[in-house]
N, C-alpha and C positions, 0 to 999 in steps of 0.2 A: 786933698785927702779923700780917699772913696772906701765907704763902705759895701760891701759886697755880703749878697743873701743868699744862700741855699736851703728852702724852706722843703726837705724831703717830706716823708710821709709818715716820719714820726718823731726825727728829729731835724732843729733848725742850724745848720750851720755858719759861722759868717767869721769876716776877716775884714782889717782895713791897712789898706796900702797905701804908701803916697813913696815919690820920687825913687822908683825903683825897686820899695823894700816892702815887706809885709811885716806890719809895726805889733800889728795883735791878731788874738782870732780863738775861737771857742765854740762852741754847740751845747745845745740844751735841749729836754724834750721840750714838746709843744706847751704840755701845762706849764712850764716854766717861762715861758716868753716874757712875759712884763718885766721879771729881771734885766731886759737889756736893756730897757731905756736908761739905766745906772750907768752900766758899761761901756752905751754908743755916746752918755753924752760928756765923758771923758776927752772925746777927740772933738777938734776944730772938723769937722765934717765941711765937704763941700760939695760932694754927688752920692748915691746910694742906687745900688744896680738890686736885683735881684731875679729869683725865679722860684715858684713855686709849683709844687704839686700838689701843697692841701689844700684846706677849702677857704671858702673865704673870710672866713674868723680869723683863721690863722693869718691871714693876710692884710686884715682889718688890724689885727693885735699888733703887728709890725709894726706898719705903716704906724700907727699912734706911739712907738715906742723911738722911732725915727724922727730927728731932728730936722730932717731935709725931705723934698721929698723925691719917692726912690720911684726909678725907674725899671717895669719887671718888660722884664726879655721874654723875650716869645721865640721859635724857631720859624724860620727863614728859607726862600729857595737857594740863596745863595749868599757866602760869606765871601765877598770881592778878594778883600785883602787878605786872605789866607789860601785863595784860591779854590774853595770849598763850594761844589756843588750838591744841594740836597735833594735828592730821587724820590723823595717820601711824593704818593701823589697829591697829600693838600698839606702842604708844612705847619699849616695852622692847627691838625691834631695833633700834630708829635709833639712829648712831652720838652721843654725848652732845656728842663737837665739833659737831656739825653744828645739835644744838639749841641750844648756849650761844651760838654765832654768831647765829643768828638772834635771839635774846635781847639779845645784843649792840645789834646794829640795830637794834632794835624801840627800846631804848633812845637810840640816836643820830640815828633820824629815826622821826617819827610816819604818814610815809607809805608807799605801797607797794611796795616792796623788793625786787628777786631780793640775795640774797646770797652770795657766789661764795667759796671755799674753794680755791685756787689752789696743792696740795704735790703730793704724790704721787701722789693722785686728784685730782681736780676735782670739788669737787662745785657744787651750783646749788640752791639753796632758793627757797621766793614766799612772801611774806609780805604780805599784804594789811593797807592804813592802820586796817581794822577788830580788827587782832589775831588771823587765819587763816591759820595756819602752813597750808597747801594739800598739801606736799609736795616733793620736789627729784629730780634727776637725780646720778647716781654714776658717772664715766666716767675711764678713764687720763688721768695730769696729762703734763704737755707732754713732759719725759722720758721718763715710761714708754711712751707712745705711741713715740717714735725708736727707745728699746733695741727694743722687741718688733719695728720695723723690723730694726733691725739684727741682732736673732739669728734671724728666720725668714723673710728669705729672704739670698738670693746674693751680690747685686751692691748692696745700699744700707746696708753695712758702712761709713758714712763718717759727718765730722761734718754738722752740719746745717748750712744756710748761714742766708741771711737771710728774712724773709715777704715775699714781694713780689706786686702782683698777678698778674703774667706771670711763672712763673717759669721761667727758660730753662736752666737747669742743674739737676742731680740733687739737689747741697743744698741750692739755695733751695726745688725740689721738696716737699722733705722738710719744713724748714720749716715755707712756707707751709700743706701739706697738713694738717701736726698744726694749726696756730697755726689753719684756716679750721673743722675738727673745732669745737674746743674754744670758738672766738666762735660757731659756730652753734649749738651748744647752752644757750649764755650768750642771745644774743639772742633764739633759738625761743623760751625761756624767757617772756622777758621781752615776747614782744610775746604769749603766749599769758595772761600775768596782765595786760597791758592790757585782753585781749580779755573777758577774766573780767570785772574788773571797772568795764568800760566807763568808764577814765578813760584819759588819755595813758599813754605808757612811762615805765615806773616807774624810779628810778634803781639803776643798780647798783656794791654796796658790794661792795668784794673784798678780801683780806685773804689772805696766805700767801705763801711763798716765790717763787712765780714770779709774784705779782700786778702789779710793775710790768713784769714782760716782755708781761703779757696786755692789761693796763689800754687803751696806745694803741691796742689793735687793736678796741676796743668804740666803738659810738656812745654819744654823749651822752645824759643825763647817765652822768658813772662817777664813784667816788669811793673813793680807796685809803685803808686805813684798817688799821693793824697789830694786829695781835695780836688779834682778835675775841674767841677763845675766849678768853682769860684776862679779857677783859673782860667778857665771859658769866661765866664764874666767879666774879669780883669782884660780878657783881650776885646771883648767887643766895650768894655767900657775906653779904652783905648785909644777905640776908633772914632768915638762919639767927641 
C-alpha cells in the first residue's frame, strides 16, 4: 500500500493506492497538516513517495505525521521507462511537481502535450510525442495575479467580475485581463511546440485547482485531468 504526497505551495494533496486502485485521497491547507497522521495511520502503509514545493516545515510536519518513511522525488535527466527525456539544463532546479506531471501525461497520451499546472503558479510544460521534455513557462496563477492587483495599486482593491471579451466594467476588467495573461501563455505555448514540431496543435492536459476555471477559456483540444502529480508519483513509485 503507497502513500503518495503533493505538498504545493499552499495546499497538501495526497492519495493511497495499492493493487491497481486508488483506496483514498484528500488535500488540506498547510496549517492543517497534523490532521493526517489520523487519516495516514488508518492504512497498513508500506512505501510513502512524495514531492514538494514548500518549505521545509511543511516537509518536517509530514514526515512526522507519516508512519513510513517517505521518499521525495526530485526531477531527473531522464525517465527510462517512459521514454522521457528532460532538456532542463540542470534537472536538479526544476520543480519535481512539474516533472511528475509531465510523466503524468506522457503516460496518459503518447502524443504531443503542453501540460498546464493551474494552483498558485501556473506553470506550462511541452512534451513532444517523441519523449522531449523541451521545457515550460512559470508565471502567477489566476489569484495571485488579482491579489498583486489589489495590493499595488489604488483603485482595483475589489472582487473580480467575470472574463468577457469586452469588458465594460473594472471587474470583469480584472478578470478578463488575468484570464487573457494566463491562455496566452498556455496557447503561445502550444502553437510554438506545433511549430517545433511540424505537426497540428497539440492537445492540452491541465490539472490543478483552478483548471476548470481556465479549461473553457483554451481552444480545442483541452482535457482536464486531476491530480497529475500524484499520478506522476504513482508511476515512478512503480518503478522503484
Amino acid at each position: 500500500m503507497i502513500l503518495l504526497i503533493d505538498a504545493g505551495n499552499s495546499r497538501i494533496k495526497w492519495a493511497i493506492h495499492d493493487a491497481g486502485q486508488w483506496l483514498a485521497q484528500g488535500n488540506v491547507l498547510h496549517g492543517d497538516s497534523a490532521g493526517l497522521s489520523a487519516d495516514w495511520q488508518a492504512w497498513p502503509l508500506e512505501r510513502a513517495y512524495a514531492t514538494s514545493v514548500a518549505g521545509d516545515a511543511v516537509r518536517q510536519g509530514l514526515e512526522a505525521c507519516c508512519a513510513v518513511p517517505i521518499r521525495w522525488i526530485q526531477a531527473e535527466a531522464e525517465a527510462q521507462t517512459l521514454g522521457v527525456r528532460n532538456h532542463y539544463h540542470d534537472p536538479a532546479q526544476m520543480g519535481a511537481d512539474r516533472w511528475l506531471a509531465v510523466l503524468a501525461a506522457r503516460r496518459l497520451y503518447p502524443e504531443d502535450v503542453i501540460v498546464v499546472c493551474a494552483g498558485t503558479a501556473l506553470t506550462v510544460e511541452s512534451l513532444t510525442r517523441d519523449g522531449d521534455y523541451l521545457g515550460g513557462l512559470i508565471l502567477p496563477g489566476y489569484s495571485v495575479m488579482l491579489d498583486s492587483l489589489a495590493q499595488n495599486t489604488a483603485r482595483l482593491k475589489q472582487a473580480a467580475g467575470e472574463k468577457v471579451d469586452f469588458p465594460q466594467c473594472t471587474a470583469d476588467a480584472l478578470a478578463s485581463g488575468v484570464g487573457e495573461a494566463l491562455v496566452g501563455a498556455v496557447e503561445r505555448a502550444r502553437s510554438r511546440l506545433a511549430q517545433y514540431a511540424a505537426r497540428p496543435v497539440p492537445l492540452v492536459m491541465i490539472t490543478g485547482g483552478d483548471a476548470a476555471r481556465i479549461a473553457p477559456w483554451l481552444a480545442s483540444p483541452v482535457r482536464i485531468v486531476d491530480n497529475l502529480v500524484l499520478m506522476g508519483l504513482l508511476e515512478v513509485a512503480n518503478q522503484s
